[in-house]
C-alpha positions, 0 to 999 in steps of 0.5 A: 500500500502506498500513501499517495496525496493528489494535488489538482488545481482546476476550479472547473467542474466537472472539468477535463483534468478533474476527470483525470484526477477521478479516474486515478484516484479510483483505481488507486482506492480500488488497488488499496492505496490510502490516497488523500486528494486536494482540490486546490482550484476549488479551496483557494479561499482557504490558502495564502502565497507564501509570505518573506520577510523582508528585514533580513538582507541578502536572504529570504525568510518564510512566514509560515500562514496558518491555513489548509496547506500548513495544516493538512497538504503539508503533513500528508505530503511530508508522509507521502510515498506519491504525489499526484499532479493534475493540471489543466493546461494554462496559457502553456503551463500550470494552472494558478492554484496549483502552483501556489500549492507548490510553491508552499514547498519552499518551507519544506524543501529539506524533508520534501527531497527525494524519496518520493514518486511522482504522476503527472496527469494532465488535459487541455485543448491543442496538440502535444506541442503546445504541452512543451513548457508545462512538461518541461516545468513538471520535468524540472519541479521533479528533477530538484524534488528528486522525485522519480516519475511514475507515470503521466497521463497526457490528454492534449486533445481532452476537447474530443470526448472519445479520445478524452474517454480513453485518457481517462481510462489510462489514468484508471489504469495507472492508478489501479497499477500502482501496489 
């Protein structure tokens, strides 16, 4: 059994990246992992960017806000074994809520390093060209996460029902996969 926590950021419902995140998050369940699933599109009433103090020249200082980040994502992410990403594609990267999710990791780069695996699952309209930047950034983010890529579900063409219907399908099965 795996503790994985899925991290989405669309505030569309039901959009096409929310299907992804269903889908995945079934299979994972029906598989007996303990999945735990953020829905930060839809909470960001309930989260704050990152703070710095300002008054300590030539380094940066993060006041930690007291909100659902600090008090649920974090200690399920700090005992993750997986970590789900699920985007929408926005203007060529990653949806806003999603990244001030991550971004929050600033304050927990040291315990978050390493060890962890890691999905991408994300939808959009256009060809896979125009995914270029966003899987670039998830490329990176793992990379300095030292985070070992597990899978991805790319649904470039999510505007087309069946082929959507197919993707979320994989994403199913790369859930249902994971033991």
């Amino acid at each position: 059994m795996m503790k994985i926590v899925v991290l989405t950021g669309s505030p569309h419902h039901p959009g096409t990246s929310e299907q992804l995140a269903d889908a995945f998050v079934k299979g994972a369940i029906e598989a007996g992992n303990d999945v735990y699933r953020f829905d930060a599109g839809r909470r960001t009433d309930e989260f704050s960017m990152i703070k710095l103090e300002d008054d300590h020249p030539g380094q940066e200082v993060a006041i930690e806000p007291d909100d659902v980040i600090t008090n649920e994502v974090v200690p399920k992410l700090l005992d993750a074994d997986m970590v789900v990403f699920v985007s929408s594609l926005y203007y060529y990267g990653v949806n806003a809520a999603l990244k001030a999710v991550i971004d929050r990791f600033y304050s927990y780069n040291h315990e978050l390093h390493g060890g962890k695996k890691a999905i991408t699952l994300v939808s959009g309209y256009g060809q896979e060209d125009a995914f270029a930047s966003l899987n670039l950034y998830f490329k990176q983010l793992l990379e300095y996460m030292r985070w070992e890529k597990d899978g991805e579900v790319l649904a470039a063409d999510s505007w087309n029902e069946q082929k959507l219907a197919k993707h979320v399908e994989e994403a199913y099965r790369l859930g249902k996969n994971i033991k």
